[in-house]
C-alpha positions in Angstrom: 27.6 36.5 -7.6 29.5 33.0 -7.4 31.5 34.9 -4.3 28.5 35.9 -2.4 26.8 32.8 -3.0 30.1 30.9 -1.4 30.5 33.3 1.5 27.0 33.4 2.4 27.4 29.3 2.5 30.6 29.4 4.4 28.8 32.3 7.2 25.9 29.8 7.0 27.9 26.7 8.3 30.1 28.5 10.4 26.3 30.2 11.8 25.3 26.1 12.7 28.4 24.8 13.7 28.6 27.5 16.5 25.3 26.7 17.6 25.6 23.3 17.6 28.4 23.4 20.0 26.8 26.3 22.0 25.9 25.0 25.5 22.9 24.7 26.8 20.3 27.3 27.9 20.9 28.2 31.6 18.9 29.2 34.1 21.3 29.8 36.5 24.9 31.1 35.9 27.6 28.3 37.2 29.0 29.9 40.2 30.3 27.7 42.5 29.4 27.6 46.4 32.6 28.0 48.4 33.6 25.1 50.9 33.1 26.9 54.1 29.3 26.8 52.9 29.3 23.6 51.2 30.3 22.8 54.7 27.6 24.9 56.5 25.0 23.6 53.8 26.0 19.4 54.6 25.6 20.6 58.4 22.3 22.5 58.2 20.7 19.2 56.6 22.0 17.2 59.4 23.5 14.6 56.4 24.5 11.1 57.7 26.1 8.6 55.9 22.6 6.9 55.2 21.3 9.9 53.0 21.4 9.9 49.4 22.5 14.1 48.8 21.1 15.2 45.5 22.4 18.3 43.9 20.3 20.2 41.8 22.7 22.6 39.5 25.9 20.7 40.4 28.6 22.2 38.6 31.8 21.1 39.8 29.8 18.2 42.1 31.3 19.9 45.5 28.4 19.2 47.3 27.7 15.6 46.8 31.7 14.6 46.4 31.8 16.7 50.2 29.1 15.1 51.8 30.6 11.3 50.1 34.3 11.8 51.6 32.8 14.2 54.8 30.0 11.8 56.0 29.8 8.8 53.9 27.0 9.8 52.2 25.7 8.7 48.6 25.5 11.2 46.1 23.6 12.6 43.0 24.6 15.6 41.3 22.2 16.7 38.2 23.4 19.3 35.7 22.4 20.1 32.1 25.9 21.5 31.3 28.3 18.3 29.9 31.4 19.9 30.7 30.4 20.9 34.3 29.5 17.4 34.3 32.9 16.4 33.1 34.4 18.0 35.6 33.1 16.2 38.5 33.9 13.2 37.6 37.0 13.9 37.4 36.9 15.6 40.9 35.1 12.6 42.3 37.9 10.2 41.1 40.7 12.4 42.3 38.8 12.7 45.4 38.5 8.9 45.5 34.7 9.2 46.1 33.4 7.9 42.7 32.0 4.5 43.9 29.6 6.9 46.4 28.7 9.7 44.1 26.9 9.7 40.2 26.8 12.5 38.1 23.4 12.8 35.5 23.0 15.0 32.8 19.4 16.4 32.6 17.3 19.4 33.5 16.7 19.9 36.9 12.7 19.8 36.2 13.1 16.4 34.5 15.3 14.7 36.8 14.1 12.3 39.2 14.5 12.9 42.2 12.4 10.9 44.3 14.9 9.1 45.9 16.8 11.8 47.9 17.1 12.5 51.5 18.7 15.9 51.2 18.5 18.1 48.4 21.0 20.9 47.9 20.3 24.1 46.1 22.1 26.9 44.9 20.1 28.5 42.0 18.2 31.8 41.4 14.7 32.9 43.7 12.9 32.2 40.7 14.4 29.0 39.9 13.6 27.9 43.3 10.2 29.0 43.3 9.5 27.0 39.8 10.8 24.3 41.4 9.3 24.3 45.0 5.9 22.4 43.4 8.3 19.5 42.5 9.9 19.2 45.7 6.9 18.9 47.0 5.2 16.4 44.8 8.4 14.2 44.9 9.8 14.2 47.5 9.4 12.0 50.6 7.7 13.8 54.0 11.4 14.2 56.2 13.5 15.0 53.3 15.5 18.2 53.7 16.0 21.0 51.4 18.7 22.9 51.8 19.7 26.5 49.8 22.9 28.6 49.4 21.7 31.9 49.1 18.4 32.5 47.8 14.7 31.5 49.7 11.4 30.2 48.1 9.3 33.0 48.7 6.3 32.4 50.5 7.5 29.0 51.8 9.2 30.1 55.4 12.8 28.1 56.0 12.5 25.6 59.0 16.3 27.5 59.7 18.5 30.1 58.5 22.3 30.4 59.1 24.8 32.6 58.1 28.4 31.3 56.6 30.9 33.8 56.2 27.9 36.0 55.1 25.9 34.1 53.3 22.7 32.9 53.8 22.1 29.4 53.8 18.4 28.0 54.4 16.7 24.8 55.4 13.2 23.1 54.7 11.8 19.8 55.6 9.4 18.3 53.2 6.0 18.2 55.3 3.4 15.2 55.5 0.9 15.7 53.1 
């Protein structure tokens, strides 16, 4: 009985500790977007080095770290994921970018966003779709949207280009 009692305990820590140190529930598998698109994406939104890039699902920060060193641009990259996050800050210092670009850790529905010019996008159709009514709500009229891959449904891209064949869209917020 003693035994049983100790294993049990032992299967019961071991139970928490793994789930303590399991990461985050993801909506969207970290696959990164390869430059060439990262490239075509920055292009599409037309970024200048007086918009502020946010990246929705950052991973590695690519995006924002590209369009800091490629145009100038500031830079927010939002993930929920600590060690994605981790890792681009490192790739911002070693690209010497980290006075342009800031990393947050949060959930892509909870993050402010409000100030962006340009919002980049590389998640799942239903993920964009959940997250088209926030776009909307807080997001200035002129900002663009742009998305690696996937649409948002009903909501008809202003363009659509094709990067070493992928898709990649773009919307602009509308007046309201």
């Amino acid at each position: 009985m003693r035994f049983s009692v100790t294993a049990g305990a032992l299967l019961l820590t071991a139970t928490f500790a793994a789930a303590q140190s399991t990461p985050p529930h993801l909506d969207v598998p970290y696959v990164p977007s390869p430059n060439p698109v990262v490239d075509g994406m920055l292009k599409l939104a037309g970024v200048k080095a007086s918009d502020t890039v946010y990246d929705l699902g950052c991973g590695d920060g690519r995006i924002v770290i590209a369009a800091a060193k490629t145009y100038g641009a500031k830079g927010v990259g939002v993930d929920i994921n600590p060690e994605r996050l981790e890792e681009a800050r490192a790739n911002a210092k070693s690209a010497k970018v980290e006075d342009k670009v800031h990393f947050e850790e949060n959930d892509l529905f909870k993050a402010n966003i409000s100030n962006a010019t340009v919002v980049t996008l590389y998640l799942l159709p239903g993920v964009n779709e959940r997250l088209k009514p926030k776009l909307m709500k807080e997001l200035k009229p002129g900002t663009r949207v742009v998305s690696h891959s996937f649409d948002m449904g009903d909501w008809k891209p202003d363009r659509e280009e094709l990067v070493d064949g992928r898709h990649i869209y773009l919307w602009t917020i509308p007046k309201q």
